[in-house]
C-alpha positions as CSV (number, residue, x, y, z in Angstrom):
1,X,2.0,-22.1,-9.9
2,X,3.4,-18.6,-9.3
3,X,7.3,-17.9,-7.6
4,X,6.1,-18.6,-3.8
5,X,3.9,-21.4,-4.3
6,X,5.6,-24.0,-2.8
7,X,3.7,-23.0,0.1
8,X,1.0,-25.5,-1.2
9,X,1.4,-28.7,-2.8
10,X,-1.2,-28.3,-5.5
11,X,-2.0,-32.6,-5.4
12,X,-5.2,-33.0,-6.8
13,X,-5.8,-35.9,-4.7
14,X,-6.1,-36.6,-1.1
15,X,-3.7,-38.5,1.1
16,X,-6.2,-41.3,0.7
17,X,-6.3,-41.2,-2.7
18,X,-9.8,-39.6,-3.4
19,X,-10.1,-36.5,-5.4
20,X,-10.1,-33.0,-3.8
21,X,-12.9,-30.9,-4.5
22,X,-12.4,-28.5,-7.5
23,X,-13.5,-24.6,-6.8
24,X,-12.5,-21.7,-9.3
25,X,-11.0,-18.0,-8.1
26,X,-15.2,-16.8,-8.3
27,X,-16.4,-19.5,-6.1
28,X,-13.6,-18.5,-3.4
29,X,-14.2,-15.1,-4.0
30,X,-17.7,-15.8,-2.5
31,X,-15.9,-16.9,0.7
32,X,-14.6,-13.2,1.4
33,X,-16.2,-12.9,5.0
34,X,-15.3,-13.3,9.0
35,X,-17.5,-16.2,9.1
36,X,-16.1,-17.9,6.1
37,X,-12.4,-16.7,4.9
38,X,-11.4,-19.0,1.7
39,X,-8.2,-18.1,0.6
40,X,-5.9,-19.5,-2.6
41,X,-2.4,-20.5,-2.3
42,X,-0.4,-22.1,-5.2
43,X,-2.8,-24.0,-6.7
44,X,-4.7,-25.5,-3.1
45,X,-7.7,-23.6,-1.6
46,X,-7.9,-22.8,2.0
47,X,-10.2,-22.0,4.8
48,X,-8.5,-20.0,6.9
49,X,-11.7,-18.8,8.8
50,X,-10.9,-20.7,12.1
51,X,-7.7,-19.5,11.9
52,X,-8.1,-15.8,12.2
53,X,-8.6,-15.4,15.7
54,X,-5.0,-16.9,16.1
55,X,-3.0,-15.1,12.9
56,X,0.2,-13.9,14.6
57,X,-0.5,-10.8,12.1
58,X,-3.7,-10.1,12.8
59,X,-7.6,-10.6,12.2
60,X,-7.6,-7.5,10.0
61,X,-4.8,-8.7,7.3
62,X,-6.3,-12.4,6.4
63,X,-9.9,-10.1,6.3
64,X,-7.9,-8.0,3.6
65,X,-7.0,-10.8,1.8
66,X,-10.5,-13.0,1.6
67,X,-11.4,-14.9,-1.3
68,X,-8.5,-13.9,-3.1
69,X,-5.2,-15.3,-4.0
70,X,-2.1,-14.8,-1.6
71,X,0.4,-16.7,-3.1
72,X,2.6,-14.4,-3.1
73,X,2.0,-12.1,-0.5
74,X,2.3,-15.0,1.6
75,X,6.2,-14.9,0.0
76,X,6.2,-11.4,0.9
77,X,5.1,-11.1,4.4
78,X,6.5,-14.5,5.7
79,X,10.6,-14.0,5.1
80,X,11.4,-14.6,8.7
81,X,9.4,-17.1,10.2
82,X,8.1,-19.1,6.4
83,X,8.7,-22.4,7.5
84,X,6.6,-21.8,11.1
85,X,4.1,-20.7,9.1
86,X,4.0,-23.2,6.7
87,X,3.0,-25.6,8.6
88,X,-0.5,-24.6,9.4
89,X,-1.4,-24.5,5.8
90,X,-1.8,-28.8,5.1
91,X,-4.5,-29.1,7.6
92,X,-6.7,-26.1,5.8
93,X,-6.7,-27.4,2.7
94,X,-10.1,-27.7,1.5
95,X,-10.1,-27.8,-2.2
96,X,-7.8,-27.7,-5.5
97,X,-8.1,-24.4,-7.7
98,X,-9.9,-25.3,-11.2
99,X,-9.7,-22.7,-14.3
100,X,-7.5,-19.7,-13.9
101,X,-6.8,-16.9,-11.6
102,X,-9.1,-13.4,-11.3
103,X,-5.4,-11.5,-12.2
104,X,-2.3,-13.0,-14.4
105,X,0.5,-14.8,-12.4
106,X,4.0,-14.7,-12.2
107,X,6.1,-17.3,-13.5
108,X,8.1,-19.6,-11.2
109,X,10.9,-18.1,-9.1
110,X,14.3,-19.5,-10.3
111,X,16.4,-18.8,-7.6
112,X,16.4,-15.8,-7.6
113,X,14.2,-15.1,-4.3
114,X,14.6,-17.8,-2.5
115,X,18.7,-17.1,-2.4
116,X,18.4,-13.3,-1.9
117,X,15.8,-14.2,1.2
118,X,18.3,-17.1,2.4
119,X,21.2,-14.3,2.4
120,X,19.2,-11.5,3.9
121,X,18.8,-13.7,6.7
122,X,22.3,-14.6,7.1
123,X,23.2,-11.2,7.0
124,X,20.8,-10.0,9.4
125,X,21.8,-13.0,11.6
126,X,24.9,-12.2,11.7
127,X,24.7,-8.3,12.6
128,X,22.1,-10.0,15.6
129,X,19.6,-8.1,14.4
130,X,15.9,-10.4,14.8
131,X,13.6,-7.4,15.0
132,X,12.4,-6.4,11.4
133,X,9.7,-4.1,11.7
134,X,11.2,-1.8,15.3
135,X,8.7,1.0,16.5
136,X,11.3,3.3,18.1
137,X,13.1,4.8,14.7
138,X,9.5,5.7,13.3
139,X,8.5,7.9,16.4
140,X,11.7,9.4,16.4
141,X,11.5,10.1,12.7
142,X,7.5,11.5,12.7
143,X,8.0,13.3,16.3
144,X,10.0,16.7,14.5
145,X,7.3,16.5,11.5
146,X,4.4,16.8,13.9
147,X,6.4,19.7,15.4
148,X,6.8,21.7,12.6
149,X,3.1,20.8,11.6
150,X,1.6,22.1,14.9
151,X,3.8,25.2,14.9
152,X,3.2,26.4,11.1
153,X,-1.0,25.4,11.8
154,X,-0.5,27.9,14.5
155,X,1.2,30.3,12.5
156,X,-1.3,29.8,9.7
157,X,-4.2,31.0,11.9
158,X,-2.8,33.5,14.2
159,X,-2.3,31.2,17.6
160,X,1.4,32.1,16.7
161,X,2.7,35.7,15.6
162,X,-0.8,37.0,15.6
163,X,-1.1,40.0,12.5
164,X,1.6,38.3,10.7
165,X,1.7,39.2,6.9
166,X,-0.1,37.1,4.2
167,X,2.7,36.5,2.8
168,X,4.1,34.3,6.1
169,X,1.1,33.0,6.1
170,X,0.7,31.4,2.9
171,X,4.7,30.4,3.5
172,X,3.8,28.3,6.7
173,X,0.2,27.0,4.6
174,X,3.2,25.5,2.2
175,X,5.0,24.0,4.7
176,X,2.1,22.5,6.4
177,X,1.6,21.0,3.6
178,X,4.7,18.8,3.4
179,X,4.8,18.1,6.6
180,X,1.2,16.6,6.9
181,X,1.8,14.3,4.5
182,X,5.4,13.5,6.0
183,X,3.8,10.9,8.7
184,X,2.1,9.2,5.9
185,X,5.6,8.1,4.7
186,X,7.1,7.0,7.7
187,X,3.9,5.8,10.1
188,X,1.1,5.0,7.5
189,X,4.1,3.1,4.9
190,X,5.2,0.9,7.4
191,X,1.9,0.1,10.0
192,X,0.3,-1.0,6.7
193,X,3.0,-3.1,5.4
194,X,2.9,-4.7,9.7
195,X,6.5,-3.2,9.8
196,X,6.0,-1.0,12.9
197,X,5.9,-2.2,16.2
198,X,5.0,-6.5,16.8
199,X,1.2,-6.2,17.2
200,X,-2.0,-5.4,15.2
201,X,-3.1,-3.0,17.5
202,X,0.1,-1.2,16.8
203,X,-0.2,-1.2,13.1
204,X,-3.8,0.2,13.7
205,X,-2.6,2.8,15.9
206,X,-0.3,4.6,14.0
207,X,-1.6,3.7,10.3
208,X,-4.8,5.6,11.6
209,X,-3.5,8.3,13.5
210,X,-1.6,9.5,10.1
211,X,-3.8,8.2,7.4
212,X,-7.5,8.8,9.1
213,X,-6.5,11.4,11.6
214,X,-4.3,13.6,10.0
215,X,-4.6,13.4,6.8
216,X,-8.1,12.8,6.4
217,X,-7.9,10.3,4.3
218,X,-8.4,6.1,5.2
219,X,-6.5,3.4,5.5
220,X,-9.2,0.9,4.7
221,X,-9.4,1.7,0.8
222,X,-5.2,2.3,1.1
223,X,-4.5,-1.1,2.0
224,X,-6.4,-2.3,-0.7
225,X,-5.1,-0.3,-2.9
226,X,-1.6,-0.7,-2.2
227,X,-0.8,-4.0,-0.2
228,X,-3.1,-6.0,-2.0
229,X,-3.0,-4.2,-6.1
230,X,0.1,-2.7,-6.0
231,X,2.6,-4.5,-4.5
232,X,1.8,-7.9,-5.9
233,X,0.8,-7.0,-9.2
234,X,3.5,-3.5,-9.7
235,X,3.0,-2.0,-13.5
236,X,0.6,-4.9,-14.2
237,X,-2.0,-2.9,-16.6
238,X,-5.4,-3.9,-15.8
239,X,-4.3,-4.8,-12.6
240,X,-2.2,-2.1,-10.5
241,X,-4.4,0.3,-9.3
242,X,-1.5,2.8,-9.4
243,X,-1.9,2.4,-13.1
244,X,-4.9,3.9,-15.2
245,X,-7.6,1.1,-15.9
246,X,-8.7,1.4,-19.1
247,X,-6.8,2.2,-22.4
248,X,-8.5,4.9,-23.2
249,X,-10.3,7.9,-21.3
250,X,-7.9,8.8,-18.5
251,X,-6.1,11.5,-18.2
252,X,-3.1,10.5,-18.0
253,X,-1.0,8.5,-20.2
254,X,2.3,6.4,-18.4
255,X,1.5,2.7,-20.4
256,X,2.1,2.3,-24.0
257,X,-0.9,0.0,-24.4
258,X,-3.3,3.4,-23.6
259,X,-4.2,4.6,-26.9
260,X,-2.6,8.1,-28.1
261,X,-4.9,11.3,-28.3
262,X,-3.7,14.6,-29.0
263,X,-4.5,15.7,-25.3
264,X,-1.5,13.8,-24.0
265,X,0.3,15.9,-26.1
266,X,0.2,18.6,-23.3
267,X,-0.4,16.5,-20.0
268,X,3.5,18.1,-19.0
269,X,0.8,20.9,-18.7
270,X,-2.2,19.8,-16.8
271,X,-1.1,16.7,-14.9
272,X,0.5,19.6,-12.7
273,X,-2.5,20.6,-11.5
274,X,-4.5,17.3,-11.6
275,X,-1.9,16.1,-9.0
276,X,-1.8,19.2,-6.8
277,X,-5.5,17.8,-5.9
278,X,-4.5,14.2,-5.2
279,X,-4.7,14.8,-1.8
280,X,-8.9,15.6,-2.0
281,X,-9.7,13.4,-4.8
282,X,-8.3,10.3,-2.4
283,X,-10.2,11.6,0.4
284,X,-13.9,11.9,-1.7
285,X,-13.1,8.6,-3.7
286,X,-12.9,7.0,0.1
287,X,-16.8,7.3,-0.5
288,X,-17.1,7.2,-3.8
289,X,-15.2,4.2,-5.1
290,X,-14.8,2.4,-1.5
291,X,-17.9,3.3,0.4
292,X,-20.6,2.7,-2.7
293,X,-18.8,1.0,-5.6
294,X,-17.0,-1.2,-3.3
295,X,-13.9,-1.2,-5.6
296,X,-10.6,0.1,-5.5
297,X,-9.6,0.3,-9.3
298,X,-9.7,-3.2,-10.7
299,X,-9.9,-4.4,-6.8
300,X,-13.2,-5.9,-4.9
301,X,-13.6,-4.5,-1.4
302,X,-13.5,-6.5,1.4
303,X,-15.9,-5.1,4.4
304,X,-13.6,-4.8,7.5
305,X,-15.7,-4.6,10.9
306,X,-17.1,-1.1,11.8
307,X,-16.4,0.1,8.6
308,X,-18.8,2.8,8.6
309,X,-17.8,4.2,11.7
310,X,-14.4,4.3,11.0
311,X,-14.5,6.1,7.9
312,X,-17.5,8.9,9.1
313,X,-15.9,9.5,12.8
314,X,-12.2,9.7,11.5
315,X,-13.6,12.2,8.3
316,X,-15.5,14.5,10.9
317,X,-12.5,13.9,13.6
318,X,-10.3,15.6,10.8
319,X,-12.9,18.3,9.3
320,X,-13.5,19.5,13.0
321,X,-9.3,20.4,13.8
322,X,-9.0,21.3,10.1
323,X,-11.9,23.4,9.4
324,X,-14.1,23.9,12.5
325,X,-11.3,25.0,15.0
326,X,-9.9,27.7,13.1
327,X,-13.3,29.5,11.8
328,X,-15.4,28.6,15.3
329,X,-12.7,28.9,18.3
330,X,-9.8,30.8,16.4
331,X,-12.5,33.0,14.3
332,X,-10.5,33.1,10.9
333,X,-12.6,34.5,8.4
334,X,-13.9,31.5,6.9
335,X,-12.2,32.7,3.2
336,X,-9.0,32.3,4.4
337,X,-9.1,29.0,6.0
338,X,-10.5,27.6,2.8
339,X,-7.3,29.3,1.3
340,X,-4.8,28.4,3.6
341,X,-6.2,24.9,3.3
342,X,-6.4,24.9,-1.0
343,X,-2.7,25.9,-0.2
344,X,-1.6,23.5,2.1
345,X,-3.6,20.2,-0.1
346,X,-2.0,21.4,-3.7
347,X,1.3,21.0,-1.6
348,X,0.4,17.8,-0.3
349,X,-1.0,16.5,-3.6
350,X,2.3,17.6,-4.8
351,X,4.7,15.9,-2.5
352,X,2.9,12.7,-2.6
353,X,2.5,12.5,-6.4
354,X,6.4,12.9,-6.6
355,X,7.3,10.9,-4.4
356,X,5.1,8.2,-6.2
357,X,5.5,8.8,-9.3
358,X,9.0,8.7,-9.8
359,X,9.3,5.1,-7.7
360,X,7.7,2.8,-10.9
361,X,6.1,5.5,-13.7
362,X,9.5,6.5,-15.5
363,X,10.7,5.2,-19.0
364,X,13.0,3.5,-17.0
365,X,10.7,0.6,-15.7
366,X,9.4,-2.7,-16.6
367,X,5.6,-2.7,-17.8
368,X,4.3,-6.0,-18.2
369,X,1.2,-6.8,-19.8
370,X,0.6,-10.8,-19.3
371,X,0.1,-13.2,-21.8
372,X,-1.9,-16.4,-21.4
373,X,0.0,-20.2,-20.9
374,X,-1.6,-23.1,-20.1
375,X,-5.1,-21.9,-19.7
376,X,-3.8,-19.6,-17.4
377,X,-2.4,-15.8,-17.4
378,X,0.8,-16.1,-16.7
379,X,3.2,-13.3,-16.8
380,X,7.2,-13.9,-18.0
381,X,9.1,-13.0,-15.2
382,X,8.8,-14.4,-11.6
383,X,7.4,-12.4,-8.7
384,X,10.6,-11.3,-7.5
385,X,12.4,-10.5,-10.7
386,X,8.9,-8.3,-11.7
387,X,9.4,-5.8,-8.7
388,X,13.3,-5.1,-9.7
389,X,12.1,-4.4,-13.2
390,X,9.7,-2.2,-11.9
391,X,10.9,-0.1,-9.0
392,X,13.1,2.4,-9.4
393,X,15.8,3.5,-7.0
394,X,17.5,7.1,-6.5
395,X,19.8,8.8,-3.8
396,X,20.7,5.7,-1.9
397,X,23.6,7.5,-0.2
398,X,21.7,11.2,0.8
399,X,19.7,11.4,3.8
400,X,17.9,14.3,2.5
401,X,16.6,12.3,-0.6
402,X,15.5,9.2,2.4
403,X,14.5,11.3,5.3
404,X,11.2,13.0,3.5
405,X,10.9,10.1,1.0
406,X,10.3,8.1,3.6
407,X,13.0,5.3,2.1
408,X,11.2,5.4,-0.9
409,X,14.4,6.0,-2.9
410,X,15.3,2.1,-1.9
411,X,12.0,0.9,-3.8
412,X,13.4,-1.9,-4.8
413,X,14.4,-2.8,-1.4
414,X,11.0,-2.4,-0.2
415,X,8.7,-3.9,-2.5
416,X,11.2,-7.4,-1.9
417,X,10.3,-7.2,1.7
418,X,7.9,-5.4,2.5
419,X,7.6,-6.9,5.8
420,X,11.1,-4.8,6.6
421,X,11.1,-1.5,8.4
422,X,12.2,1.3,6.0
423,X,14.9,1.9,8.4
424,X,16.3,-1.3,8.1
425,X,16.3,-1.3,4.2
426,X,19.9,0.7,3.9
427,X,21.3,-2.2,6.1
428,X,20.0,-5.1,3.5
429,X,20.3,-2.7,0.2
430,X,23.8,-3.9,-0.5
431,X,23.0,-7.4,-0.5
């Protein structure tokens, strides 16, 4: 049973001493739908599916996390009000797991977790602060971006200083670039992690408008990617979708179990540019992967509601202000607009890769690898202890560094509880 599992008892028998039914992880898996939403917690198997009409966080977050198990992002997402929720669990109980998990486990949690969560809390009782996920600091932070955004797309295609030079033009095209990626940080970061604002629809709102909207991108395939792969299973090869899949064949190298070729003897040369397109290859592998393979690296999809719709309408939404309006209503020559745009997206691929990047792929991270115990994968270190091995933090005391990082520098903070606004992680960081 894996660090938060205490959130299930794991008996194998019922109160009335008869044996639970036995499923494994592929027979829940099968129970991945809004009619019938099996989940696994600890060692217990749940239907949650009446339930999901009533989930404090949403319809949308227990369809994420169908048929899978959420034994520890229940840890992560359930810091405040655990024991509340808790108690709902016993009376969905349908089953006992049987066999092992579809990804390794983490090992017990010693302490560790449950006393940094007990004094977090303390803490933030103290300072009387009961709202961890506040809307107001994130508008006030994205407001200026979407400023400077709107003013250099302006100067880009002559709505502002009409005839300017080339030469400013590419300069705002850089800019633009930065900037539109900026909300992603501090809007998309948070509404997907339910740290902005109390409500789904709030979390839908503003992780749309950034992701979908204005990037052009989706937030569908990124919660996958990163609530469910990444944060619970951080540098876990075959697991983290951050990380390459396979051990050999990609292009880049950052795990020592990927077999050495001569090629990533120069990837300080070409991983430049591979990244400098992140920004396009997330928005075609939307389709690609999402859409038609229905995976997200080593990830099944789960099929929200509408998903069609919201992927087409948001992707022509985002083509029509990005593409159509400058070469249709502005009349910029279409050449340039592709140019300005190329410009602006090797920018964007560039910020975001950074910013990534340097958060869990340095030499000066954790990579686990997993072993087998028990009949089951079970990995050495606890949850907890597995994201301060493998999250790096940088610049805790410069604004400048937290500001465009989005609070990205306090990586450690964040992937502990994610549940937290990123503007409340300087307050728990010294703790």
């Amino acid at each position: 049973m894996s660090a938060a599992s205490g959130a299930s008892s794991g008996s194998k028998t019922r109160p009335d001493g008869s044996a639970w039914p036995e499923y494994s992880w592929r027979q829940v898996a099968e129970h991945a739908t809004a009619e019938s939403n099996w989940m696994i917690m600890g060692d217990d198997v749940l239907d949650v599916t009446e339930f999901q009409s009533k989930h404090p966080g949403g319809r949308e977050m227990l369809a994420l996390a169908a048929g899978r198990d959420v034994t520890d992002l229940f840890a992560q997402y359930h810091v405040m009000n655990e024991e509340a929720a808790r108690k709902y669990l016993a009376c969905m109980k349908i089953g006992v797991l049987a066999g092992p998990t579809e990804f390794p486990r983490f090992s017990p949690d010693t302490g560790f977790y449950s006393t940094l969560r007990t004094r977090v809390k303390e803490h933030l009782a103290k300072r009387g602060i009961t709202n961890v996920r506040p809307m107001l600091p994130g508008i006030i932070a994205v407001v200026p971006q979407l400023v400077v955004a709107a003013v250099t797309f302006c100067v880009m295609y002559g709505v502002l200083l009409p005839g300017a030079a080339w030469g400013l033009r590419l300069a705002a095209a850089v800019v633009f670039g930065i900037v539109q990626v900026l909300p992603l940080m501090h809007w998309l970061h948070d509404a997907s992690h339910a740290a902005m604002g109390g409500s789904e629809g709030w979390w839908k709102f503003f992780g749309r408008l950034s992701m979908d909207f204005l990037a052009g991108a989706s937030v569908m395939p990124w919660h996958h990617q990163h609530v469910l792969g990444h944060h619970v299973l951080t540098n876990v090869f075959g697991a983290d979708p951050d990380l390459p899949m396979v051990e050999s064949g990609d292009p880049r190298r950052v795990v020592e179990r990927q077999r050495w070729t001569w090629l990533y003897g120069y990837q300080h040369v070409y991983l430049p540019i591979i990244y400098g397109i992140l920004g396009l290859k997330i928005r075609i592998s939307d389709f690609t992967d999402f859409v038609f393979r229905k995976t997200n690296g080593p990830l099944r999809v789960n099929w929200y509601s509408n998903v069609f719709w919201r992927i087409f309408v948001s992707k022509a939404v985002w083509v029509a202000w990005r593409f159509l309006l400058p070469i249709y209503v502005l009349h910029v020559p279409v050449r340039e607009v592709l140019a300005l745009a190329a410009v602006a997206d090797v920018m964007s691929g560039y910020w975001l890769a950074y910013n990534f990047q340097v958060s869990h792929l340095t030499e000066d991270v954790a990579w686990p690898n997993g072993g087998v115990k028990e009949d089951k994968m079970v990995l050495d270190d606890s949850w907890a202890v597995n994201q301060v091995k493998t999250s790096l933090d940088y610049g805790h005391d410069s604004r400048i560094t937290t500001y465009p990082s989005g609070a990205l520098n306090y990586q450690g903070e964040h992937h502990l509880f994610p549940g937290f606004s990123q503007y409340l992680l300087p307050e728990i960081s010294p703790i």
